[in-house]
C-alpha positions as CSV (number, residue, x, y, z in Angstrom):
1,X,10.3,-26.0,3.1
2,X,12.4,-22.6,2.6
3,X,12.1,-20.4,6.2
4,X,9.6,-18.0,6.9
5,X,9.8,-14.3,5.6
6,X,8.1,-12.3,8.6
7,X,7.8,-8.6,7.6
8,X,6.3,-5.3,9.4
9,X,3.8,-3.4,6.8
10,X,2.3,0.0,7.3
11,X,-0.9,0.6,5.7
12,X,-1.6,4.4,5.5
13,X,-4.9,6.1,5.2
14,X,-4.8,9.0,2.1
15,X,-7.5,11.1,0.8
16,X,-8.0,10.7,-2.8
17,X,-9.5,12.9,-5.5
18,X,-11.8,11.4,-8.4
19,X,-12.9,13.6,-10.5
20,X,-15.7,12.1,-12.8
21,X,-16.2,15.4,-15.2
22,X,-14.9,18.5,-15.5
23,X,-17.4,20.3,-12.8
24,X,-17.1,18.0,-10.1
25,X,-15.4,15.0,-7.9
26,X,-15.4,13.5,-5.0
27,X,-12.9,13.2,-2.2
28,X,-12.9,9.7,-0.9
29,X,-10.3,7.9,1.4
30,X,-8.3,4.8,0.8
31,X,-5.6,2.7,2.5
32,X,-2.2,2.6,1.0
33,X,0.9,0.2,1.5
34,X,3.3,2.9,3.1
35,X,6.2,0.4,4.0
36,X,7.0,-3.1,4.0
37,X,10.1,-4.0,5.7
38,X,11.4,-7.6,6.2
39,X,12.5,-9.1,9.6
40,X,14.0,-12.1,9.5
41,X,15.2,-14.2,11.7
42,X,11.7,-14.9,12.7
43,X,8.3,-13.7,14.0
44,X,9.3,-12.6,17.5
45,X,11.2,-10.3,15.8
46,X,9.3,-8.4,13.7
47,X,6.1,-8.5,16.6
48,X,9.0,-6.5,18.3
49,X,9.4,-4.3,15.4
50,X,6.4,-3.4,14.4
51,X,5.2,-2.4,18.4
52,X,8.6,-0.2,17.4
53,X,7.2,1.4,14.3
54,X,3.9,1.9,15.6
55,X,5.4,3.8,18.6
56,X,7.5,6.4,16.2
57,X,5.9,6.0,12.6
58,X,4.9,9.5,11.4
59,X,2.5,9.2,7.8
60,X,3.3,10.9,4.9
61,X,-0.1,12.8,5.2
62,X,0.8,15.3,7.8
63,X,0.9,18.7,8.8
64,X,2.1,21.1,6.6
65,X,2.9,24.1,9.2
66,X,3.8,24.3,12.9
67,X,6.9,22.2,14.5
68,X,4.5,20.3,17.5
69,X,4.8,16.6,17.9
70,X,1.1,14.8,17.5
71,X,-0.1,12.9,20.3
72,X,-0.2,9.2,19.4
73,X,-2.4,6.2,20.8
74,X,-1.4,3.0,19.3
75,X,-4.2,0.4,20.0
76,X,-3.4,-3.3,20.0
77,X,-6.3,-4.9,17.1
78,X,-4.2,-8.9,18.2
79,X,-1.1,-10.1,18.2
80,X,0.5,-9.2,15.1
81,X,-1.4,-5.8,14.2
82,X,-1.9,-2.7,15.8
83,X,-3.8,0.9,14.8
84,X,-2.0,4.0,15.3
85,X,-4.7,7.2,16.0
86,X,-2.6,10.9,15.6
87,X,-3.2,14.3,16.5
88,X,-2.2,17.5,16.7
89,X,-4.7,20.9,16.8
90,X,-7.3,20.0,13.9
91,X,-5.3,17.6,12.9
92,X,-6.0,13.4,12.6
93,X,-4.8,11.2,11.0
94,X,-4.1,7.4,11.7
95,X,-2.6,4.1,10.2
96,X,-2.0,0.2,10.4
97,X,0.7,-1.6,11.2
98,X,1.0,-5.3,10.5
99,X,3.1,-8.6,10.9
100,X,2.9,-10.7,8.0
101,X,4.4,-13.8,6.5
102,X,5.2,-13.6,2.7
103,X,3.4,-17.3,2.0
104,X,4.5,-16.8,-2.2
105,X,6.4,-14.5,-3.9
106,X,7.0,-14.0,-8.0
107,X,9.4,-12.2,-9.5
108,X,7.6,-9.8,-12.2
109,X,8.2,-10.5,-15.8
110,X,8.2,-7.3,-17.7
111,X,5.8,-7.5,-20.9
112,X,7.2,-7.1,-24.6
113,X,6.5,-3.6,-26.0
114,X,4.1,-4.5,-28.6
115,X,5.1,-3.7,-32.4
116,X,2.7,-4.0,-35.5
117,X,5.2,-7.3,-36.7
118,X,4.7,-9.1,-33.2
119,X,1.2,-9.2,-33.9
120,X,-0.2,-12.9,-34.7
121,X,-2.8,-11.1,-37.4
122,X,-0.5,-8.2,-38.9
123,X,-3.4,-5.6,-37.7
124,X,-3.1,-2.7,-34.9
125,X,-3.5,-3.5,-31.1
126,X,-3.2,-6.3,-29.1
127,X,-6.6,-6.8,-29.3
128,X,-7.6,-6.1,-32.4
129,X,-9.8,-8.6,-34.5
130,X,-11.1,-9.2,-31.3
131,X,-14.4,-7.8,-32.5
132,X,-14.8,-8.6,-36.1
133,X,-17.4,-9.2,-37.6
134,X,-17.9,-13.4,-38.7
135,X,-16.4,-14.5,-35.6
């Protein structure tokens, strides 16, 4: 058996806009991976690591004026994850950090462009004939 990848991922939590017509949408809010950042040798490690990240970690999604540093809380959820509350004035915001242990990984295979001639039927899309009538 190869040895353990531990890593230390932050989850952020962003607003999102969906907008469904042109008159409307909705804000909604969503986490997003932020950072993954591996720490071998071993799991002691990155447990010491993330309680690192979680003490200086500063989202993405923060204030856009003033130079103050937001108070932090970081709240222990177990052993291996911990949730992170900020604030400054009217601002919140708050994220997740993690300790994880890759169990697979797969290297991506890019996908052929599709071309009219690597088409198996000779007709347009790759999945055309899909709905033809006489199937």
């Amino acid at each position: 058996m190869s040895p353990s990848r531990w890593y230390v991922l932050v989850e952020e939590d962003v607003t999102v806009y969906q907008s469904f017509s042109s008159q409307d949408g909705d804000y909604f809010r969503r986490w997003r991976l932020a950072s993954v950042e591996n720490c071998e040798p071993g799991k002691e490690k990155a447990r010491e690591r993330a309680l690192d990240v979680a003490r200086s970690h500063v989202p993405e999604r923060r204030p856009l004026r003033g130079n103050g540093t937001p108070g932090r809380t970081v709240f222990r959820l177990d052993e291996d994850a911990w949730l992170v509350e900020l604030r400054l004035g009217d601002w919140r915001a708050h994220f997740r950090v993690s300790v994880a242990e890759a169990v697979h990984v797969s290297e991506e295979v890019p996908e052929e462009p599709w071309t009219r001639s690597s088409s198996s039927s000779g007709e347009a899309g790759p999945i055309a004939g899909l709905f033809r009538r006489g199937r």
